[in-house]
N, C-alpha and C positions, 0 to 999 in steps of 0.2 A: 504494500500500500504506500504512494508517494504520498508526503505533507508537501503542501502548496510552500514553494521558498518566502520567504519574507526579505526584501528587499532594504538592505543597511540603512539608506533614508529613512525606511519610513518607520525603522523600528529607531534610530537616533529621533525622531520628530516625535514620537509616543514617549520615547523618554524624556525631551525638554517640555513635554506636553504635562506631563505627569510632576518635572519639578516644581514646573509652573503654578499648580493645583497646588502641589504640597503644601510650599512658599506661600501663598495665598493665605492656606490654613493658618500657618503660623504666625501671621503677624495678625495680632490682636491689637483691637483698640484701646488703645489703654486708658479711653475717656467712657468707655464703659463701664455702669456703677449707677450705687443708688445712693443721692447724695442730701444731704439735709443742709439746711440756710442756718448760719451759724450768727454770720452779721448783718446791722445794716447801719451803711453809714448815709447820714441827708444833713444838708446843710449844717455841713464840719462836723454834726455830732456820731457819733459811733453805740449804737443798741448792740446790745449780745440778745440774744434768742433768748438763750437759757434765763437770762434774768428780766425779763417781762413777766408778769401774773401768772400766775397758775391758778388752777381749777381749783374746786375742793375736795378732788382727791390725787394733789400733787401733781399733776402731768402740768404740760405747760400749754398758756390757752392759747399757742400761736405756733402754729407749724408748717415747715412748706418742705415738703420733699420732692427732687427731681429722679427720676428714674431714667438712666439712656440705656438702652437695650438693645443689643445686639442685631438686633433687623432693623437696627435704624429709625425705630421708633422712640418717642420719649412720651412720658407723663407728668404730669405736676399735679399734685396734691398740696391744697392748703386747707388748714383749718385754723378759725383767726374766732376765739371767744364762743367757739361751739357749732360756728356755720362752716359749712365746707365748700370748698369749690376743686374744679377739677376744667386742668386743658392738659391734648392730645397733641399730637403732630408725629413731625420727623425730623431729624436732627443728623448733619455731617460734622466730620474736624478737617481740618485745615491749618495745616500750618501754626497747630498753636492754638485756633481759634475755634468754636464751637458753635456750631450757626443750626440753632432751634426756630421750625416753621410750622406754622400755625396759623391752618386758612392762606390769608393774603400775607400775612404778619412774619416776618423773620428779625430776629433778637439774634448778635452777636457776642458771646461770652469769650474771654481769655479762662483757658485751661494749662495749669501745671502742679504736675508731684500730687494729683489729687484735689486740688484746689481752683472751681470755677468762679469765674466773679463776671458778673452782668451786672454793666453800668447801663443807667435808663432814669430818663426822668431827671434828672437832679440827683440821684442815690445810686449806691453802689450797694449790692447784694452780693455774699460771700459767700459759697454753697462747700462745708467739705464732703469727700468721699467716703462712705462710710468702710469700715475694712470690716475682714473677714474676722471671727474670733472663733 
């Protein structure tokens, strides 16, 4: 019984095909994560999260969590005094930069070492990364 030859091209071209793929897998975003609003700073002053009012049973009455997710989707959750709200979108990086879209709407954040910060409006928003434990 003959096996059909496989011709040197086209088995070198499966294999740069296949690095290709590998390579791909391997590099992770590494702005991926789910990351909690730690500050906020508005006209010169600087708010910590953590120390704004809490409930009466201790959590804190002001939360906003971002989620970037691997398919390129993001979430935001906030809860501000017991009401909640919630926006969707998609989200790339760049160079450093993290460009969250939403509807018409796209918001440019600086990302490093885990650390997002979205200026808008007058105020600056400091979001860290949460790790793993």
């Amino acid at each position: 019984m003959k096996h059909p030859s496989i011709r040197p091209p086209a088995v070198l071209l499966a294999a740069v095909c296949l690095l290709l793929a590998l390579a791909g897998c391997s590099s992770k975003n590494h702005a991926v994560g789910v990351y909690d609003l730690k500050t906020i700073l508005r006209d010169g002053a600087t708010l910590e999260v953590d120390q704004l009012p809490q409930t009466s049973d201790g959590q804190s009455s002001y939360t906003v969590t971002l989620d970037l997710k691997e398919d390129g989707t993001f979430s935001l959750d906030m809860t501000v005094q017991g009401q909640t709200s919630s926006m969707t979108g998609v989200w790339e990086e760049q160079s450093g930069q993290v460009l969250l879209t939403s509807g018409s709407n796209t918001l440019s954040a600086t990302w490093a070492d885990g650390v997002l910060t979205l200026e808008q409006d007058s105020q600056t928003l400091t979001f860290h990364q949460r790790t793993e434990s």
